[in-house]
N, C-alpha and C positions, 0 to 999 in steps of 0.2 A: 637675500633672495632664495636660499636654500631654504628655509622655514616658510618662505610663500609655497614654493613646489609641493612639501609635506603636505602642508592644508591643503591644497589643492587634491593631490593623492589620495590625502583622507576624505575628501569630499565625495571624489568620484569613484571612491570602493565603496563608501556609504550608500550611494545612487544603485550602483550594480547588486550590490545586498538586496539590496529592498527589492530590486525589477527581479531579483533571483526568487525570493520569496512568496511573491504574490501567487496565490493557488489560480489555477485554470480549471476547476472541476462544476462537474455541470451541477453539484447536489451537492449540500453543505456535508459536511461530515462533524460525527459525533465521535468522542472517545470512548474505548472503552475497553477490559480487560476482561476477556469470554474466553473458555476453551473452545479447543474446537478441533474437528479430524479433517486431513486431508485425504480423499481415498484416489489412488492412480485403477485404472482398469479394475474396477474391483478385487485385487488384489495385492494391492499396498495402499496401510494405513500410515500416516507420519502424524504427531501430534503438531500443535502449533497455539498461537493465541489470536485471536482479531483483537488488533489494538486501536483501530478505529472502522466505523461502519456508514456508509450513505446509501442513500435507494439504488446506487447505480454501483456499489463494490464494498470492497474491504479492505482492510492495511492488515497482512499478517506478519506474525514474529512467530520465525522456527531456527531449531538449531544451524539448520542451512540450510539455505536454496541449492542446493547443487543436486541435480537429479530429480529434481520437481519442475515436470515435462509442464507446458505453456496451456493445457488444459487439466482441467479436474473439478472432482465433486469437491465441493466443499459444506462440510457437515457444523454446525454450528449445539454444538453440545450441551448447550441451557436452554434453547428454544424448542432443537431436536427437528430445524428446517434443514432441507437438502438446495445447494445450488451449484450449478452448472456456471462454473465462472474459465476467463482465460488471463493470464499475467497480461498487464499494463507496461509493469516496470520490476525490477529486480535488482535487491541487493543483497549481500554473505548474507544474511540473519534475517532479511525482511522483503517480502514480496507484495507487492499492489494488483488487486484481481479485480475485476470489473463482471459482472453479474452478464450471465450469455443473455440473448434477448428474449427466451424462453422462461427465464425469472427475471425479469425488470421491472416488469408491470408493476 
């Protein structure tokens, strides 16, 4: 009876995996490894990377999120476009920014 419950367990962690996973984003995203600056009030720059891109944001990687206020320009270093984006979501090393509606178009 104890190796039914496991399977059981292992079932319904499999089930919760996968319902964790499934993306809700309105715009497929692509991967990719771009420089790129982050500028606060025009007066602080922080480096970072866009590790992934869609019409509607980006996924960055910087040394840390901590002190990278919930708006900013975000400069994209190989195109040399500028966007006005705000955080979605935040983690230590990786922040999710979604394109203000002034660049969405």
């Amino acid at each position: 009876m104890a190796s039914f419950n496991i399977i059981n367990m292992a079932k319904k962690m499999s089930e919760d995996t996968t319902e964790a996973t499934i993306e809700h984003r309105r715009a497929p995203r692509s991967r990719t490894l771009q420089g790129a600056k982050i500028i606060v009030d025009n007066t602080s720059i922080y480096d970072c990377v866009i590790k992934s891109r869609s019409d509607t944001g980006f996924g960055l990687k910087l040394g840390s999120s901590l002190g990278i206020p919930d708006e900013f320009v975000l400069v994209d270093a190989k195109q040399g476009e500028k966007y006005d984006v705000k955080v979605v979501w935040r983690r230590r090393t990786m922040l999710g920014v979604q394109k203000r509606l002034s660049d969405a178009a």
